[in-house]
N, CA, C and O atoms as a Maestro MAE file, in Angstrom:
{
 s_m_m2io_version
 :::
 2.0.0
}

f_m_ct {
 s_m_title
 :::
 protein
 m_atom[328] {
  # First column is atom index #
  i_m_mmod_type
  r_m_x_coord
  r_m_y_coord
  r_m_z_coord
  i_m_residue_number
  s_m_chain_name
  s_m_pdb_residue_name
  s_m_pdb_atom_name
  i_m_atomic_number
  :::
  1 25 158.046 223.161 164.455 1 A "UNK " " N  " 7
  2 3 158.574 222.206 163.485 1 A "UNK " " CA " 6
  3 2 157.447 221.229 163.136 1 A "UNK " " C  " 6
  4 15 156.706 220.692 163.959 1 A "UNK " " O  " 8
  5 25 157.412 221.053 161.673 2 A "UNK " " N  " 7
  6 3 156.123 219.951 161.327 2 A "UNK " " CA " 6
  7 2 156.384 218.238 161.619 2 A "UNK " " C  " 6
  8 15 157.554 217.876 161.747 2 A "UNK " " O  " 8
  9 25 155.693 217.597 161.682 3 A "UNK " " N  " 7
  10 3 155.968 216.129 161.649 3 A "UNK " " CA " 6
  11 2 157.203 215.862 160.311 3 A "UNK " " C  " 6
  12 15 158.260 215.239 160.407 3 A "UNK " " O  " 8
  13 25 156.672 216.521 159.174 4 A "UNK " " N  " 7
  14 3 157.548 216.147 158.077 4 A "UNK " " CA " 6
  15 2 158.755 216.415 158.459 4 A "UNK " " C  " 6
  16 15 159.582 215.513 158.323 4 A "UNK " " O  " 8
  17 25 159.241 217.855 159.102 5 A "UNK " " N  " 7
  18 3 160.210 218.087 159.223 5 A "UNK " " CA " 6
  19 2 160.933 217.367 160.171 5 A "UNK " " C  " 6
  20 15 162.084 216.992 159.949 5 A "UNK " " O  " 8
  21 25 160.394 217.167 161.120 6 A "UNK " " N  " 7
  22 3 160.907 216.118 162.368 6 A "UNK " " CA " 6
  23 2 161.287 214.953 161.856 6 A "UNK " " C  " 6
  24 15 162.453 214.698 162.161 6 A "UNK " " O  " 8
  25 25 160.574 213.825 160.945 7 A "UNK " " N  " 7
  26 3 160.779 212.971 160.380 7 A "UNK " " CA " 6
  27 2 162.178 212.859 159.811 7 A "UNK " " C  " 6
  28 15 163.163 212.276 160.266 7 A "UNK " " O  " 8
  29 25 161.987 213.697 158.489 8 A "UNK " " N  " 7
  30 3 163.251 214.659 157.649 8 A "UNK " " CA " 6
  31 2 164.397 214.536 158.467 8 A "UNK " " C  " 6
  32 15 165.359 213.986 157.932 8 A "UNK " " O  " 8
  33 25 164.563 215.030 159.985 9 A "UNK " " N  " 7
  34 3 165.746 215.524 160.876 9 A "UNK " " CA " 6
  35 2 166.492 214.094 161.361 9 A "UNK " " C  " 6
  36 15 167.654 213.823 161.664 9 A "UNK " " O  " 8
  37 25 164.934 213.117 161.263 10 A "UNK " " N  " 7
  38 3 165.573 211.531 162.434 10 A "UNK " " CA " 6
  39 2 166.129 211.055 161.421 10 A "UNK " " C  " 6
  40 15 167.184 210.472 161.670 10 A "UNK " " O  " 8
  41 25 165.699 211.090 159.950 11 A "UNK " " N  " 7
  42 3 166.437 210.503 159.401 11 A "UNK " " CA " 6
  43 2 167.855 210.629 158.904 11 A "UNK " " C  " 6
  44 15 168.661 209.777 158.529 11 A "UNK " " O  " 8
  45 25 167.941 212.257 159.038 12 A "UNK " " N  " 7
  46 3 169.873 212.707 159.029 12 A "UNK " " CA " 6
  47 2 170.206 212.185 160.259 12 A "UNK " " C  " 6
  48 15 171.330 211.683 160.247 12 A "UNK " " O  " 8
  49 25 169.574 212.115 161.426 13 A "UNK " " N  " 7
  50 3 170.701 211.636 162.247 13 A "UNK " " CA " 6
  51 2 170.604 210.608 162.144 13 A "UNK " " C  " 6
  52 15 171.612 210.093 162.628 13 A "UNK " " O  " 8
  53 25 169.567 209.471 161.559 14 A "UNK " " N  " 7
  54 3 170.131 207.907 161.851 14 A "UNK " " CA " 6
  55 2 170.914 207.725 160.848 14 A "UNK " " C  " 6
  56 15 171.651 206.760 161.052 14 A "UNK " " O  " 8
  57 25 171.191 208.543 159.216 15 A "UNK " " N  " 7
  58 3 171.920 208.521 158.579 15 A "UNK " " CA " 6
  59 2 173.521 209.043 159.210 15 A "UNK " " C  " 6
  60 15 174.413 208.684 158.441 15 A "UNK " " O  " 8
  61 25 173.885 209.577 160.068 16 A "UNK " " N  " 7
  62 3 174.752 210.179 160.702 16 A "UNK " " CA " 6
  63 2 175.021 208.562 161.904 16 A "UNK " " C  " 6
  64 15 176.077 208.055 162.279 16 A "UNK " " O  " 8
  65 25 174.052 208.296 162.103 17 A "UNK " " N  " 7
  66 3 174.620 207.413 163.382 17 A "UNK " " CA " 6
  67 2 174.823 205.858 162.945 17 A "UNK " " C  " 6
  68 15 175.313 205.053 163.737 17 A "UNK " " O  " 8
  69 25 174.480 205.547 161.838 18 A "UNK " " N  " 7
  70 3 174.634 204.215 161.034 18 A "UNK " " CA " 6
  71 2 175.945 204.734 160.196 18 A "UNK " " C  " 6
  72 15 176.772 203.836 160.038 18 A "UNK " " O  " 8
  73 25 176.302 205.988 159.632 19 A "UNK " " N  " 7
  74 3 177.276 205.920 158.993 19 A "UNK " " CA " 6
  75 2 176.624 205.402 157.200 19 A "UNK " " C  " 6
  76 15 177.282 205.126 156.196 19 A "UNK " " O  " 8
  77 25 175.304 205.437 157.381 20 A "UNK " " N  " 7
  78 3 174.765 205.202 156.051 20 A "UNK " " CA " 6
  79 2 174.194 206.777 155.302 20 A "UNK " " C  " 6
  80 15 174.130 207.813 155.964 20 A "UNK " " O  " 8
  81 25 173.750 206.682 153.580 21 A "UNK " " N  " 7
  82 3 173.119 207.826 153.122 21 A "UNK " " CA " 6
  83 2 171.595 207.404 153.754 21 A "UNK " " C  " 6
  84 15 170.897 206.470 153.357 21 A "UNK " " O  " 8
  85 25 171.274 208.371 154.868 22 A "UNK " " N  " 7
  86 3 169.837 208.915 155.553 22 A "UNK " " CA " 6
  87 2 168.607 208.328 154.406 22 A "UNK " " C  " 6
  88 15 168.131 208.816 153.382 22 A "UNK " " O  " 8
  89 25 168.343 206.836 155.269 23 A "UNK " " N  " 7
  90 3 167.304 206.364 154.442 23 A "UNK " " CA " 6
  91 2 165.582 207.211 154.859 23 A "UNK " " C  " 6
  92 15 165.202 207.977 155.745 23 A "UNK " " O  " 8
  93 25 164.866 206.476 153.541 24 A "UNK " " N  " 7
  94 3 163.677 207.252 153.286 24 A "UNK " " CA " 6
  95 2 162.948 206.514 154.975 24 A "UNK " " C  " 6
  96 15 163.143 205.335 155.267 24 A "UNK " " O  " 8
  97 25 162.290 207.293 155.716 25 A "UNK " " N  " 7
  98 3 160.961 206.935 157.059 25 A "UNK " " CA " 6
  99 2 160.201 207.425 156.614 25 A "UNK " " C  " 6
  100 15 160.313 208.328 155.785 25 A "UNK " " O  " 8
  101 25 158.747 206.746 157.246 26 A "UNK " " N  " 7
  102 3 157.560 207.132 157.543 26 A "UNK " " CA " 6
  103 2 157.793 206.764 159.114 26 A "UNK " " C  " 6
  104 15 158.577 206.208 159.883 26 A "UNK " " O  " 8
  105 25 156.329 207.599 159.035 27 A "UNK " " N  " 7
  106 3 155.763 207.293 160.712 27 A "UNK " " CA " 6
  107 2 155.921 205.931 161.253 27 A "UNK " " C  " 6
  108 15 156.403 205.898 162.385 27 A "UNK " " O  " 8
  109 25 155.543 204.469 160.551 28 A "UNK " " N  " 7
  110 3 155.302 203.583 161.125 28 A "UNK " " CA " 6
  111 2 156.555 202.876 161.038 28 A "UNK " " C  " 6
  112 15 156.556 201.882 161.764 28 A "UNK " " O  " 8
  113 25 158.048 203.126 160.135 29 A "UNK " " N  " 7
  114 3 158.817 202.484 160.373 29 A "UNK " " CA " 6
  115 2 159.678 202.508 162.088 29 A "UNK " " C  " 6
  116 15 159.900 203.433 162.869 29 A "UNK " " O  " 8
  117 25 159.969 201.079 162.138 30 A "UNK " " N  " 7
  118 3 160.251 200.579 163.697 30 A "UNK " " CA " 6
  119 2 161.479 201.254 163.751 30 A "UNK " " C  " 6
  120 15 162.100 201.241 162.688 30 A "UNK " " O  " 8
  121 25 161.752 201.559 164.240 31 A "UNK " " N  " 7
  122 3 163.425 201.883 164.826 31 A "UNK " " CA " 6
  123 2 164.346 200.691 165.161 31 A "UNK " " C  " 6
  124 15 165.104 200.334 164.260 31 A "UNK " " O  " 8
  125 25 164.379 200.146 166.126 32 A "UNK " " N  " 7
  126 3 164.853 198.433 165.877 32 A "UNK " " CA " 6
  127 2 164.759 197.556 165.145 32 A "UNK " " C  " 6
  128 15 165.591 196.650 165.093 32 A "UNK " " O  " 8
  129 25 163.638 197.631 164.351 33 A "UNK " " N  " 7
  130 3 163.669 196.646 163.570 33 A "UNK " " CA " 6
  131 2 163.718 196.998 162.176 33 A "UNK " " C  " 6
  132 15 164.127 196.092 161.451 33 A "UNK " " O  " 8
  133 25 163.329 198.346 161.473 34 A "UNK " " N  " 7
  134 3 163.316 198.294 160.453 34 A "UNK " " CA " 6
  135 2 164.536 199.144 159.746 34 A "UNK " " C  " 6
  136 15 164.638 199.162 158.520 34 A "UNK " " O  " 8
  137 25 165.484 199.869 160.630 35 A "UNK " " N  " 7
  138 3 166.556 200.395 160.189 35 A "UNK " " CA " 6
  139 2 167.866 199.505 160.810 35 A "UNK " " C  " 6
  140 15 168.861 200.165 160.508 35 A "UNK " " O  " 8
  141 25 168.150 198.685 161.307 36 A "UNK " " N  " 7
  142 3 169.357 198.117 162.020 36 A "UNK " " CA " 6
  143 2 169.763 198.907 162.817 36 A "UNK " " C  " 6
  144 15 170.934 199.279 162.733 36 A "UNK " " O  " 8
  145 25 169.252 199.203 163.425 37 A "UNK " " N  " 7
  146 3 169.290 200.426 164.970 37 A "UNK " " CA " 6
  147 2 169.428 199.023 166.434 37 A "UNK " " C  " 6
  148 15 168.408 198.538 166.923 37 A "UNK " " O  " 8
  149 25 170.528 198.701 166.788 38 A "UNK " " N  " 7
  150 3 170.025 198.110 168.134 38 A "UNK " " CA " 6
  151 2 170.396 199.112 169.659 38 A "UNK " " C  " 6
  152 15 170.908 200.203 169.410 38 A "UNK " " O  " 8
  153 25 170.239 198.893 170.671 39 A "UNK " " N  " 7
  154 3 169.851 199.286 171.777 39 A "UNK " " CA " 6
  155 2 170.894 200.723 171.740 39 A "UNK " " C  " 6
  156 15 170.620 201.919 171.835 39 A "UNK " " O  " 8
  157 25 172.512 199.809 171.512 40 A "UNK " " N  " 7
  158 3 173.467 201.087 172.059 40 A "UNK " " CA " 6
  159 2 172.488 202.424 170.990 40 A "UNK " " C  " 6
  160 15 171.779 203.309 171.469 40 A "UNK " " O  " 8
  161 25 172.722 202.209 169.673 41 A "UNK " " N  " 7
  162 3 172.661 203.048 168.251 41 A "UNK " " CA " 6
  163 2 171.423 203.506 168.365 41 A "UNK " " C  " 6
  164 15 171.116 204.519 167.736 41 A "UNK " " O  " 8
  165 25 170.298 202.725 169.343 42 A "UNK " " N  " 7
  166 3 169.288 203.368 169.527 42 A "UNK " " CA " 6
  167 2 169.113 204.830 170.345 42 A "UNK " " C  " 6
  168 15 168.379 205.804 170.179 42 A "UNK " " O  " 8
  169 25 170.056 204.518 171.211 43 A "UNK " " N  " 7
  170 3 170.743 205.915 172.213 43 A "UNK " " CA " 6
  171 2 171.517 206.987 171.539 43 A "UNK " " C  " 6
  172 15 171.453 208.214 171.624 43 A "UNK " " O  " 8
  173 25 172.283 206.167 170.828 44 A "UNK " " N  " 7
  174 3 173.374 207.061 169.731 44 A "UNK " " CA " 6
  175 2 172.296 208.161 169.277 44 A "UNK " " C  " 6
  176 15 172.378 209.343 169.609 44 A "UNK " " O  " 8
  177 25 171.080 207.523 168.324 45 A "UNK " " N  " 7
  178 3 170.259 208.210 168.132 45 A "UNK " " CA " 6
  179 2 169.796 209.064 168.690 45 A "UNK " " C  " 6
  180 15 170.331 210.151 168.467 45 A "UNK " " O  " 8
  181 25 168.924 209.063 169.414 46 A "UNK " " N  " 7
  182 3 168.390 209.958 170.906 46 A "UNK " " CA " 6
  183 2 169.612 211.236 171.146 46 A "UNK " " C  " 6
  184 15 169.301 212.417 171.301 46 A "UNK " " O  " 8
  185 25 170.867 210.783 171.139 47 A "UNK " " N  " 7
  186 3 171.815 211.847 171.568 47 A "UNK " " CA " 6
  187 2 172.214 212.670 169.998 47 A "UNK " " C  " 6
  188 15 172.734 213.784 169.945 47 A "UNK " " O  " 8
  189 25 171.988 212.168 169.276 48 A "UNK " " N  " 7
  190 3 172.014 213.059 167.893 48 A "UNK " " CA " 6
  191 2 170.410 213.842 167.574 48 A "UNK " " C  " 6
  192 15 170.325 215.038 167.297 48 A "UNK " " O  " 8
  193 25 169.356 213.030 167.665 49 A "UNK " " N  " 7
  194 3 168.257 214.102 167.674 49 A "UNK " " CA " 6
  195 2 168.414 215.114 168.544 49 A "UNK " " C  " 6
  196 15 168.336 216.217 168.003 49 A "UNK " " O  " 8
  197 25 168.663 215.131 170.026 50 A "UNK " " N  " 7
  198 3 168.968 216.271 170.702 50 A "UNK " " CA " 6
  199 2 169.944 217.103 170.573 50 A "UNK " " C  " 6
  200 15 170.014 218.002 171.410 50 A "UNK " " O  " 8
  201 25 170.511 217.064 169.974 51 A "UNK " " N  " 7
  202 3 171.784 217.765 169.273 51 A "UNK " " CA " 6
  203 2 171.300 218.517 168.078 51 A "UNK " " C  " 6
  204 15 171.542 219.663 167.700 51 A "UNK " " O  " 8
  205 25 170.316 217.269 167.430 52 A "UNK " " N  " 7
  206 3 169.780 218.464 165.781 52 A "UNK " " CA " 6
  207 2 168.819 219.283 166.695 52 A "UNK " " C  " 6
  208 15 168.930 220.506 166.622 52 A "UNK " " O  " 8
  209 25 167.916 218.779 167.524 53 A "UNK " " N  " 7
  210 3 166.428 219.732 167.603 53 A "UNK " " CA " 6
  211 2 166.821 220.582 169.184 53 A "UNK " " C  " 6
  212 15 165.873 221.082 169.789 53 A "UNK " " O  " 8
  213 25 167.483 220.635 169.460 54 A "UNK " " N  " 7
  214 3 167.824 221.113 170.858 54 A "UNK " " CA " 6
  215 2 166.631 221.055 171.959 54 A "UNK " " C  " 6
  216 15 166.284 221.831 172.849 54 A "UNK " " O  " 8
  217 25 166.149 219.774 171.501 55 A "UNK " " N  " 7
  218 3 165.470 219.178 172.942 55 A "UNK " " CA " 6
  219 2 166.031 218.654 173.782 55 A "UNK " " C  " 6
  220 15 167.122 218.371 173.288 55 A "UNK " " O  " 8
  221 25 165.999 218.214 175.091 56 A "UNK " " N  " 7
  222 3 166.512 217.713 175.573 56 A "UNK " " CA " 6
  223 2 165.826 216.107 176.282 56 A "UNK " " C  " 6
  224 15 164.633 215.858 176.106 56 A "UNK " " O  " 8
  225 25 166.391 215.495 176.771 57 A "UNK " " N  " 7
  226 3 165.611 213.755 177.133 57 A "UNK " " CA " 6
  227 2 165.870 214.468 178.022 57 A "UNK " " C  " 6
  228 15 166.664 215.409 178.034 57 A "UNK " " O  " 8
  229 25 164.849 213.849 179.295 58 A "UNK " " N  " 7
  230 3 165.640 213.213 180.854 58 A "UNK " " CA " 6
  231 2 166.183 212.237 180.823 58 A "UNK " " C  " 6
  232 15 165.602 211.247 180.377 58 A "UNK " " O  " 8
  233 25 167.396 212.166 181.252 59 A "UNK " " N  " 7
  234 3 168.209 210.586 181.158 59 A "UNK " " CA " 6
  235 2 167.441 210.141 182.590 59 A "UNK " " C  " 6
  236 15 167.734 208.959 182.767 59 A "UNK " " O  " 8
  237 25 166.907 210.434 183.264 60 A "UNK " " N  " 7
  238 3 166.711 209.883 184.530 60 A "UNK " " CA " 6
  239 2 165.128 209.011 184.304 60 A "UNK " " C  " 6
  240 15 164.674 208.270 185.176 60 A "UNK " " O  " 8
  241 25 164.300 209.323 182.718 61 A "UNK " " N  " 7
  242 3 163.041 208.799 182.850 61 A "UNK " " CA " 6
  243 2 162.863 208.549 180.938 61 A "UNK " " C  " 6
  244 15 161.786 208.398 180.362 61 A "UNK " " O  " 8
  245 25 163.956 208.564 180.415 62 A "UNK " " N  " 7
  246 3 164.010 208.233 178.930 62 A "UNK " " CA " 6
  247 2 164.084 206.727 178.999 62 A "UNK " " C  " 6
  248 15 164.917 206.197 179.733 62 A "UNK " " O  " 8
  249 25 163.269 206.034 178.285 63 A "UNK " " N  " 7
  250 3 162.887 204.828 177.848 63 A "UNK " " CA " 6
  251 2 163.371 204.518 176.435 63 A "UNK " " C  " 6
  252 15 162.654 205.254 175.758 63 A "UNK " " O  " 8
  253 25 164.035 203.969 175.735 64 A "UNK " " N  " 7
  254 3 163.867 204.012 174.008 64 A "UNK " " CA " 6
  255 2 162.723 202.748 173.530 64 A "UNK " " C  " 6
  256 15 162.583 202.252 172.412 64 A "UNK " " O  " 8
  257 25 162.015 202.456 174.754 65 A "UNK " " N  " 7
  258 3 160.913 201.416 174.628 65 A "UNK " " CA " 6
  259 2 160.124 202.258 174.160 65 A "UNK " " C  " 6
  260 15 159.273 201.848 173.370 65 A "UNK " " O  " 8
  261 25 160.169 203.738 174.519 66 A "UNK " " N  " 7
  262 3 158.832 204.452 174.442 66 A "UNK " " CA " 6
  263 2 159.135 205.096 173.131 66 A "UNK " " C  " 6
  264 15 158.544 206.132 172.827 66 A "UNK " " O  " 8
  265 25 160.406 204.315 171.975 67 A "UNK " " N  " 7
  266 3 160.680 204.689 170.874 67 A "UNK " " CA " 6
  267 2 160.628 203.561 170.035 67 A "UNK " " C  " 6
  268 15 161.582 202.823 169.790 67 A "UNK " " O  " 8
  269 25 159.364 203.442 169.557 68 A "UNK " " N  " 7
  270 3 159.873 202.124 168.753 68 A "UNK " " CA " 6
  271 2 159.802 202.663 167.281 68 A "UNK " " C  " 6
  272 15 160.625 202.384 166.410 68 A "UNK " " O  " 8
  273 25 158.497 203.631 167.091 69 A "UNK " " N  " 7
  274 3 158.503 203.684 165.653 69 A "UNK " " CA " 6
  275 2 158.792 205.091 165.607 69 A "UNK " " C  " 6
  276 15 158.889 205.706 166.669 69 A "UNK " " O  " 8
  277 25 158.933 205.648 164.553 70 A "UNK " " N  " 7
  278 3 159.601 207.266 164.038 70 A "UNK " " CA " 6
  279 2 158.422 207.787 164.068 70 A "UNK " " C  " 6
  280 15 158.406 208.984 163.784 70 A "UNK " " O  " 8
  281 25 157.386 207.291 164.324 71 A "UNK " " N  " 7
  282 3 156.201 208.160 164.732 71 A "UNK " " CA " 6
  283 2 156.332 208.487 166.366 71 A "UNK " " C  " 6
  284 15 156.725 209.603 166.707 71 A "UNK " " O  " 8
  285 25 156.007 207.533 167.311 72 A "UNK " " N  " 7
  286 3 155.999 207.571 168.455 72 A "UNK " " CA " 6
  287 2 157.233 208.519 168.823 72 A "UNK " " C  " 6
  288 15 157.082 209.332 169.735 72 A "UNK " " O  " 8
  289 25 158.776 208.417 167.955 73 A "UNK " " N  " 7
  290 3 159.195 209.713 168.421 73 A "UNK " " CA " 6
  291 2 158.855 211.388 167.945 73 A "UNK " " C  " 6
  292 15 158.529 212.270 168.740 73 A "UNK " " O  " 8
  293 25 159.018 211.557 166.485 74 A "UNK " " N  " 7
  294 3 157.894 212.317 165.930 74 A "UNK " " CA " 6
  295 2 157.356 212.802 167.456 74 A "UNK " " C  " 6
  296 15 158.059 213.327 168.320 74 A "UNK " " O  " 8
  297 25 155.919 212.483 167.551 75 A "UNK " " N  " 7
  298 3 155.103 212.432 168.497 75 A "UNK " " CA " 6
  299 2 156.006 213.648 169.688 75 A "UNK " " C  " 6
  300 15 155.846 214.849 169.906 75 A "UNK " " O  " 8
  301 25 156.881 212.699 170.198 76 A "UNK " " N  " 7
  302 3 157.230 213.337 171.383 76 A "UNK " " CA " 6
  303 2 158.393 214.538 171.806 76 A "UNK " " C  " 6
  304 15 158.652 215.077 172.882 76 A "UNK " " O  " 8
  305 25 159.069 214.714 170.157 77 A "UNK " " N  " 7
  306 3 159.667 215.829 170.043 77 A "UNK " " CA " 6
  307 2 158.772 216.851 169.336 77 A "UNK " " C  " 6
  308 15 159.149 218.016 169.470 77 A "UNK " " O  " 8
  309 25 157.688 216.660 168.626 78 A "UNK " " N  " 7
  310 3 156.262 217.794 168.174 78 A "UNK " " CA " 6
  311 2 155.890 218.257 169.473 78 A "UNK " " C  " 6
  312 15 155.756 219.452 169.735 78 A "UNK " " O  " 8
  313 25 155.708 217.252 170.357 79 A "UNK " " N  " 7
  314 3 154.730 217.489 171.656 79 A "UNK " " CA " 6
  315 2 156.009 218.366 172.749 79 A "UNK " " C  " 6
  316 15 155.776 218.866 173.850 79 A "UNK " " O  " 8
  317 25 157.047 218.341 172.182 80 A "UNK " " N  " 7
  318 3 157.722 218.872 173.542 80 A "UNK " " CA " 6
  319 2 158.361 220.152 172.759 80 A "UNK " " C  " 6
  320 15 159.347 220.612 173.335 80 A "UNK " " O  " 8
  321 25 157.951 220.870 171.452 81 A "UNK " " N  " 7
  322 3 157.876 221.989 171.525 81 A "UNK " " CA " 6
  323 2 157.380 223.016 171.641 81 A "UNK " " C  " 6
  324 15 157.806 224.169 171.575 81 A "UNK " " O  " 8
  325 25 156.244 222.496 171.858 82 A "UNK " " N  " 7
  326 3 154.611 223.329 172.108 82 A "UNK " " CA " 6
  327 2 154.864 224.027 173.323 82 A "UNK " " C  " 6
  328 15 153.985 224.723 173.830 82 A "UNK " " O  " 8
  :::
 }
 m_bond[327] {
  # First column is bond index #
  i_m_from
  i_m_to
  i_m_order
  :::
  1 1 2 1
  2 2 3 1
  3 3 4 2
  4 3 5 1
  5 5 6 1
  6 6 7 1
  7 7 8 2
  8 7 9 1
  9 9 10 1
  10 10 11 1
  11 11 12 2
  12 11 13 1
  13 13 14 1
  14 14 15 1
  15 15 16 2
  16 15 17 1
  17 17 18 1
  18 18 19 1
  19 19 20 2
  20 19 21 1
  21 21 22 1
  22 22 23 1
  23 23 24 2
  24 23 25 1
  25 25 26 1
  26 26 27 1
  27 27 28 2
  28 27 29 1
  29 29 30 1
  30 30 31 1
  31 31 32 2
  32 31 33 1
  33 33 34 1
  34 34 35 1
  35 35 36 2
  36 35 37 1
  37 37 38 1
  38 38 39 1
  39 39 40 2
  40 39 41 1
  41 41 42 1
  42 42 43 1
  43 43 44 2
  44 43 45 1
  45 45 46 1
  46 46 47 1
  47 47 48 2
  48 47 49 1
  49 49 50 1
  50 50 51 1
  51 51 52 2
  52 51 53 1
  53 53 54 1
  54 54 55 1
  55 55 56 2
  56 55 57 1
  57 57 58 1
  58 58 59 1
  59 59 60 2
  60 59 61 1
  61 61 62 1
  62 62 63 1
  63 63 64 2
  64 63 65 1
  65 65 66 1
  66 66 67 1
  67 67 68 2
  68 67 69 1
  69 69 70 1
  70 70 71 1
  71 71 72 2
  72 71 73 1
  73 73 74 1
  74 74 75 1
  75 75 76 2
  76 75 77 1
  77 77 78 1
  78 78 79 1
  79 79 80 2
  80 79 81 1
  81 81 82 1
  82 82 83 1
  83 83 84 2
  84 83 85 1
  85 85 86 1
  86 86 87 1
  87 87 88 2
  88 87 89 1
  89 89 90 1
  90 90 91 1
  91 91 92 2
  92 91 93 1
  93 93 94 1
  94 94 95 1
  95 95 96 2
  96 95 97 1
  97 97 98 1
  98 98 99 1
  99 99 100 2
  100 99 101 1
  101 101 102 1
  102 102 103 1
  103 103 104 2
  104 103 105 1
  105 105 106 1
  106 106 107 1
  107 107 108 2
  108 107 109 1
  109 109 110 1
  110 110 111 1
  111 111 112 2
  112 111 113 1
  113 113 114 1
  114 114 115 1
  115 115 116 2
  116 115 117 1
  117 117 118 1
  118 118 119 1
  119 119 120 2
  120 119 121 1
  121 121 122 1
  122 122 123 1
  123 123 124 2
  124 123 125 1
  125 125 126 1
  126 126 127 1
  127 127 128 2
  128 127 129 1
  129 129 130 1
  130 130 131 1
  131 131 132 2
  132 131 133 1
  133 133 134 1
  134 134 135 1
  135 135 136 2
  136 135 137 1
  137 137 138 1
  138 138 139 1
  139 139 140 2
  140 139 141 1
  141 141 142 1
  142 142 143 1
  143 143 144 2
  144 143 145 1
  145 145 146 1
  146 146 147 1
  147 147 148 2
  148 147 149 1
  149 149 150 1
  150 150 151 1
  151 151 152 2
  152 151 153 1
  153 153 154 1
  154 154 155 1
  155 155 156 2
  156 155 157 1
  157 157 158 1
  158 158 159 1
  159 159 160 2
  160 159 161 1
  161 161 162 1
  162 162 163 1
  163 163 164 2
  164 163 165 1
  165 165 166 1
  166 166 167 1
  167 167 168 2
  168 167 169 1
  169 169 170 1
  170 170 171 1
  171 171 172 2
  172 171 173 1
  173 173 174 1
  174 174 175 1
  175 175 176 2
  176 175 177 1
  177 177 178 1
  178 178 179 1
  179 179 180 2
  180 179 181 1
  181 181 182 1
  182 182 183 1
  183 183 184 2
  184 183 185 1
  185 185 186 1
  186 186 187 1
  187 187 188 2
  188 187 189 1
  189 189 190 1
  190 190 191 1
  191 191 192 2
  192 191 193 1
  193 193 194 1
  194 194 195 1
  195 195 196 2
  196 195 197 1
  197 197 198 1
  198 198 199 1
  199 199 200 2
  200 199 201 1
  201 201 202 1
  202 202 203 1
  203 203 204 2
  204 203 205 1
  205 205 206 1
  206 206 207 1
  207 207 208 2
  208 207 209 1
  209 209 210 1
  210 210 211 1
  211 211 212 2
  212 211 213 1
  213 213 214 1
  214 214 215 1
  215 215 216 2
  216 215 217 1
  217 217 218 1
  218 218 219 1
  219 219 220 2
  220 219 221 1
  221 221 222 1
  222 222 223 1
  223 223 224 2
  224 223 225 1
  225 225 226 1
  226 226 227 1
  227 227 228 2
  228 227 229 1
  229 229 230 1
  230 230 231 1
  231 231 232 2
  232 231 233 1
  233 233 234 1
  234 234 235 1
  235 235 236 2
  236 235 237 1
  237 237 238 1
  238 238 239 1
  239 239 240 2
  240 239 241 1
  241 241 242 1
  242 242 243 1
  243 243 244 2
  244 243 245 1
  245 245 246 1
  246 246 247 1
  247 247 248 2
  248 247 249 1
  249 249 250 1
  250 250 251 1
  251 251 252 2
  252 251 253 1
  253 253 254 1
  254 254 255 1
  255 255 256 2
  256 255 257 1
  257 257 258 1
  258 258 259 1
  259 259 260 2
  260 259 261 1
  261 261 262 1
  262 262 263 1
  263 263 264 2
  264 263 265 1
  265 265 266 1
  266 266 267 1
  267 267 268 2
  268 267 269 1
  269 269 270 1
  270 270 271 1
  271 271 272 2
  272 271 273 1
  273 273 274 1
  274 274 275 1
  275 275 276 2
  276 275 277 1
  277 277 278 1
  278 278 279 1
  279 279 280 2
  280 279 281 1
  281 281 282 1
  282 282 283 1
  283 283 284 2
  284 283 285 1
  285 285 286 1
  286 286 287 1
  287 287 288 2
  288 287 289 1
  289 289 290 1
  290 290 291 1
  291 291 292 2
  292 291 293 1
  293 293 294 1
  294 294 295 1
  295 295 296 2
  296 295 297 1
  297 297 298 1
  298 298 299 1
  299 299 300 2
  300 299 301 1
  301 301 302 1
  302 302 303 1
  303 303 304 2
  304 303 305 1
  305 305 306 1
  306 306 307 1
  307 307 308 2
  308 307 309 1
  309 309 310 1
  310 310 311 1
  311 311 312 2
  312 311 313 1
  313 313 314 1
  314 314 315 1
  315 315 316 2
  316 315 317 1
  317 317 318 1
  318 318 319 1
  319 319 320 2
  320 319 321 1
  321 321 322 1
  322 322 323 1
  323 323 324 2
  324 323 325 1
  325 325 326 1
  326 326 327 1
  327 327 328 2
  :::
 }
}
C-alpha cells in the first residue's frame, strides 16, 4: 500500500469516526489538533484503521503519542507491511 493510499484510508476512517464527510490530510496534519480528534476518538481511530488495513496495534505497547501527525502514522502502518 502507498503512503497516498494509506493517507486516503485515515482519512475514511476519521471521516467514519467524527461522523463527518472524510476531510482532505497531508502528512503533516496533527491528529489532535488539526482534525478535532481528542484522546478517546484518537483510539476510536486506531481501532478503525485496523479494521480498514488489517494491521494490528499491540494494545500492550500502542502509544497515540507516537501518533500525532498522519504522517508519523502513515509511517508506521507502510513500515508494518513490509
Amino acid at each position: 500500500m502507498s503512503s497516498t493510499d494509506v493517507v486516503a484510508m485515515i482519512s475514511r476512517c476519521l471521516g467514519e469516526v467524527l461522523r463527518i464527510n472524510p476531510p482532505p490530510l497531508t502528512e503533516d496534519t496533527m491528529l489532535p489538533g488539526d482534525t478535532g480528534l481528542d484522546s478517546l476518538s484518537t483510539l476510536e481511530l486506531l481501532m478503525a484503521v485496523e479494521e480498514a488495513s488489517g494491521i494490528r496495534f499491540d494494545p500492550d505497547t500502542i502509544d497515540e503519542n507516537h501518533f500525532q501527525t498522519v504522517g508519523e502514522l502513515t509511517d508506521y502502518l507502510t513500515g508494518a507491511t513490509r
